[in-house]
VEXTOR-521227 format. One record per residue (C-alpha): residue number from 1; x, y, z. Coordinates in nm, 4 decimals. Example, Ala and Ser with C-alpha at 12.3 -4.5 7.8 and 13.67 -1.06 7.14 Angstrom:
REM residues 2
+-----+----------+----------+----------+
: num :        x :        y :        z :
+-----+----------+----------+----------+
:   1 :   1.2300 :  -0.4500 :   0.7800 :
:   2 :   1.3670 :  -0.1060 :   0.7140 :
+-----+----------+----------+----------+
REM end
This chain:
REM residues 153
+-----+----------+----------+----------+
: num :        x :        y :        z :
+-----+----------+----------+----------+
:   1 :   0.0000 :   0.0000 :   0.0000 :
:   2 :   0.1232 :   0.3031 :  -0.1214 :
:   3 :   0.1503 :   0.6328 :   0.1257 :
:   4 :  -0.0595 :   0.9142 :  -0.0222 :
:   5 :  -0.1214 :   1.2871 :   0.0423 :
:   6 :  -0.4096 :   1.4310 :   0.1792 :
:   7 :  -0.4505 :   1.7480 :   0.0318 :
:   8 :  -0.7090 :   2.0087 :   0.1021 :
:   9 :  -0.9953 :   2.0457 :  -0.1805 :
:  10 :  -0.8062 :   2.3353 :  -0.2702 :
:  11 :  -0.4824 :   2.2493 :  -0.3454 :
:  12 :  -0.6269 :   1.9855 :  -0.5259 :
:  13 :  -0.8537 :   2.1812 :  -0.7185 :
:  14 :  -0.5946 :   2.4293 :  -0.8003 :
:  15 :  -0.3161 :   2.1156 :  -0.9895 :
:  16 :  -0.6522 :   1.9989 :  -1.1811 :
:  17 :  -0.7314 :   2.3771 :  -1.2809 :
:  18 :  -0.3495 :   2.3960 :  -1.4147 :
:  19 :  -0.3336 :   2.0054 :  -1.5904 :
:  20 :  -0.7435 :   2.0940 :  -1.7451 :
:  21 :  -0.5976 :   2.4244 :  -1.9036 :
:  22 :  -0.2113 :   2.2239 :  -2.0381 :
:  23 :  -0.2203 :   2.1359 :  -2.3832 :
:  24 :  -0.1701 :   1.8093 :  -2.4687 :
:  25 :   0.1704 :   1.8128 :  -2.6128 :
:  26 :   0.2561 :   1.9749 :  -2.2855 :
:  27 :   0.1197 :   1.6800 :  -2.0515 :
:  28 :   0.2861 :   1.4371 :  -2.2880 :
:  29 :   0.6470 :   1.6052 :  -2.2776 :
:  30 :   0.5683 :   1.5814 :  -1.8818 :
:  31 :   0.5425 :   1.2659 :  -1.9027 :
:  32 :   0.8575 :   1.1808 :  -2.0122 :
:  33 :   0.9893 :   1.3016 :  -1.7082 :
:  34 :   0.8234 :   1.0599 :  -1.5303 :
:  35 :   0.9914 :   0.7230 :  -1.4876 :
:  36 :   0.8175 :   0.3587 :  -1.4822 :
:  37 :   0.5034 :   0.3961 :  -1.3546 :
:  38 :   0.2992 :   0.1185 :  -1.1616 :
:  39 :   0.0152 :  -0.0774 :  -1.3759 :
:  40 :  -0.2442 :   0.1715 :  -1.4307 :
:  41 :  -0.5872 :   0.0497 :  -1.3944 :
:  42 :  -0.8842 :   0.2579 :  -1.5495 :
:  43 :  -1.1567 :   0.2503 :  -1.2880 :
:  44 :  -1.3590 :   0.4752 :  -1.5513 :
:  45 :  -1.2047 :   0.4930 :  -1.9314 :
:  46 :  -1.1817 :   0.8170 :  -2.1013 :
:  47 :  -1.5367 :   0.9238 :  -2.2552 :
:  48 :  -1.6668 :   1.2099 :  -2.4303 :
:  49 :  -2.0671 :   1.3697 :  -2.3437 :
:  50 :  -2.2168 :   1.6676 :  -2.3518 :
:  51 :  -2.2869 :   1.9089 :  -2.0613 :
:  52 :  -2.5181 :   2.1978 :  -2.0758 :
:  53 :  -2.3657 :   2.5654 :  -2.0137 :
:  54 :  -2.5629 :   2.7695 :  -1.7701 :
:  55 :  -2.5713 :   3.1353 :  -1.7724 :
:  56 :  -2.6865 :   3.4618 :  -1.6013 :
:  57 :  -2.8601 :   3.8004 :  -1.7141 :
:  58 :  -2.6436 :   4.0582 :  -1.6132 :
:  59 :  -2.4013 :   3.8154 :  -1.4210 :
:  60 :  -2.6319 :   3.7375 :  -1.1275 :
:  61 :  -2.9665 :   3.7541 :  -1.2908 :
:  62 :  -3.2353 :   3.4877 :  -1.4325 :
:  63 :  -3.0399 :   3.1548 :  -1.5287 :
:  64 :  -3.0546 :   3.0766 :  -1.8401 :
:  65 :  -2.9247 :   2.7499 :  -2.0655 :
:  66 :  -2.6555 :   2.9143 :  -2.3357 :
:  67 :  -2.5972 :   2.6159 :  -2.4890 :
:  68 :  -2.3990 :   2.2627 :  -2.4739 :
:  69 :  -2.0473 :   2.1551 :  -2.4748 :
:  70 :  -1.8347 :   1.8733 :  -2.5042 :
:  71 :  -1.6525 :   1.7702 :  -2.2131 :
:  72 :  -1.4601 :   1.3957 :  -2.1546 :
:  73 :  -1.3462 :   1.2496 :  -1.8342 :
:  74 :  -1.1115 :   0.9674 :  -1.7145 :
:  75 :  -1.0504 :   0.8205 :  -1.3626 :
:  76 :  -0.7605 :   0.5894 :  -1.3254 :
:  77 :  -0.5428 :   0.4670 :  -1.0384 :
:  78 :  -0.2140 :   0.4126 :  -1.0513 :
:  79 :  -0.0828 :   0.0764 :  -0.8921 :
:  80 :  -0.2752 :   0.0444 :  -0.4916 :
:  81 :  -0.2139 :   0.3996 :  -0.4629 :
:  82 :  -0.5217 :   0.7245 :  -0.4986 :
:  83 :  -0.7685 :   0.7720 :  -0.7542 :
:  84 :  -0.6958 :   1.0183 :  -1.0089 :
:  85 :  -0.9571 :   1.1969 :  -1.1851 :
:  86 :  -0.9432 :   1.4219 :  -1.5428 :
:  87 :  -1.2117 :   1.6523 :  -1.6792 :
:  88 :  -1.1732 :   1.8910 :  -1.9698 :
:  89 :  -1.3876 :   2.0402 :  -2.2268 :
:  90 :  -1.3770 :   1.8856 :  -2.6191 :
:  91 :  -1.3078 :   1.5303 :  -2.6850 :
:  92 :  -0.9630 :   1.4864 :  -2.6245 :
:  93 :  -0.9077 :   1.1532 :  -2.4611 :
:  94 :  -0.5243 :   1.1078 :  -2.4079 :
:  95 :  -0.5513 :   1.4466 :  -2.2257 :
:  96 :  -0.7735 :   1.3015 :  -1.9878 :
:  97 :  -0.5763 :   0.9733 :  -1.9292 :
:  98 :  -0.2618 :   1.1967 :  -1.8630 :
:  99 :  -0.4295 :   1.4365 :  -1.6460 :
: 100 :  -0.5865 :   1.1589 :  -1.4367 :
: 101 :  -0.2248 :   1.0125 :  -1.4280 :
: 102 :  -0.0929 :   1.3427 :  -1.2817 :
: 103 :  -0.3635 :   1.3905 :  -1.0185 :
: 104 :  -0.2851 :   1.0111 :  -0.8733 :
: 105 :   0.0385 :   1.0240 :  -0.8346 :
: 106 :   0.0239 :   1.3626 :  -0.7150 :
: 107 :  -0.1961 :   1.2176 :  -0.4243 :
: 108 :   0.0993 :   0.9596 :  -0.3634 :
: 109 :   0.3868 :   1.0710 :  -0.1311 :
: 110 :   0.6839 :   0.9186 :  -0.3632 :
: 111 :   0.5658 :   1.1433 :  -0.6515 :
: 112 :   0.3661 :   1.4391 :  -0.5030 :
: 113 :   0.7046 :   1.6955 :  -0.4771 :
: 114 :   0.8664 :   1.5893 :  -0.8076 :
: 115 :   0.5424 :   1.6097 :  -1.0273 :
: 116 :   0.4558 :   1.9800 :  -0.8313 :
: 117 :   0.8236 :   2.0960 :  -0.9161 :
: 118 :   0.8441 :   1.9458 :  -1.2613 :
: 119 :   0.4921 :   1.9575 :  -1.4119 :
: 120 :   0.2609 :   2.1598 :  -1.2306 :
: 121 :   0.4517 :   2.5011 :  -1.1093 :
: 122 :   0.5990 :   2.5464 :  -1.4568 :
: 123 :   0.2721 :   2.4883 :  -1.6446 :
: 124 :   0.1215 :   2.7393 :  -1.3881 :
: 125 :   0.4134 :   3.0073 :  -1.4513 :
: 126 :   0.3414 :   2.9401 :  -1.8059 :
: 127 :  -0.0265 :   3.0108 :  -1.7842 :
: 128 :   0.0516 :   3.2966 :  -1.5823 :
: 129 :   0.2568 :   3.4634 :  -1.8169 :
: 130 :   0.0101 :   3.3992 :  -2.1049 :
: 131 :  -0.2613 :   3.5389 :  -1.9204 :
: 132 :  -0.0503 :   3.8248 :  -1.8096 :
: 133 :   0.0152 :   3.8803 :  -2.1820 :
: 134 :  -0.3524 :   3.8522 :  -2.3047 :
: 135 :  -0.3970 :   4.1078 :  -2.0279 :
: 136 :  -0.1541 :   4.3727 :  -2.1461 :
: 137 :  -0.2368 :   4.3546 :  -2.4947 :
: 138 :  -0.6194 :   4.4045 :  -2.4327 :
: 139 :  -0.5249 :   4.6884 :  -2.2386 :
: 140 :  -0.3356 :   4.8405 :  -2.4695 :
: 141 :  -0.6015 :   4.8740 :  -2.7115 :
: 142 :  -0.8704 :   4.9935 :  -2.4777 :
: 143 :  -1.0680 :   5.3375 :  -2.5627 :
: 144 :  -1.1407 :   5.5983 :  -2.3076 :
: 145 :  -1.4839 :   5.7674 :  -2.4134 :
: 146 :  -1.6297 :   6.0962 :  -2.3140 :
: 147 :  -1.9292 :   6.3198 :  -2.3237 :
: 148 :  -1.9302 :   6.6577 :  -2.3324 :
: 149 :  -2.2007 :   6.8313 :  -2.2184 :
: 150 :  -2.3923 :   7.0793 :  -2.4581 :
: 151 :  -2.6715 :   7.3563 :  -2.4016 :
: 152 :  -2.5393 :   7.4436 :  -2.0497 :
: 153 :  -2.4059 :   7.7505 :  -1.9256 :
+-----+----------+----------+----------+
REM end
């Protein structure tokens, strides 16, 4: 039986939130830097369905549906150890799988350090800085409007 961390719901929220917005190529390179893993057994294989997007007048008004997307999910554990789980929108299987990889071995003591330092803090940097970018060039382009006020004296 393997030793495994118990991390708070949001710690563990927070590595899925990174792994669900990683490209694929990106959780594959990871990978590599893993080294042979334990079997893996898939408690539920990677499918695709559909889940229905929910939205709000004005933010915090009326719900409303806005329409469906496609989202596939994956739980696997790896060896005796925790129960890994992957959701992401679209239909890409092998992402799943890979993310679902991640977050069980990321519950296991033996891995949980190495796979933060070497997979998950750099993917999060990344996403920072992308963000971050996105950010600067929006506000670049924004437009300052004003009125002036006519007929007054």
């Amino acid at each position: 039986m393997t030793k495994t961390v118990n991390p708070d719901n949001e710690a563990r929220r927070r590595w899925l939130a990174v792994l669900a917005r990683a490209p694929r190529p990106e959780l594959e390179k990871a990978r590599l830097f893993l080294e042979e893993l334990p079997p893996l057994a898939h408690v539920r294989p990677a499918e695709s369905g559909m889940v229905m997007l929910r939205g709000r007048v004005g933010g915090t008004g009326d719900a409303f549906n806005l329409g469906e997307a496609s989202v596939t999910r994956c739980a696997i554990r790896v060896g005796s150890g925790a129960l890994g789980v992957g959701y992401a929108l679209g239909r890409d299987r092998r992402k799943v799988e890979l993310m679902a990889v991640f977050d069980a071995l990321l519950q296991d003591v033996q891995w949980h350090a190495d796979i933060m330092r070497l997979v998950v803090e750099p993917l999060a940097k990344q996403q920072a800085a992308e963000r971050d970018a996105a950010s600067r060039a929006a506000a670049a382009s924004k437009v300052e409007f004003f009125t002036f006020v006519r007929g007054q004296a």
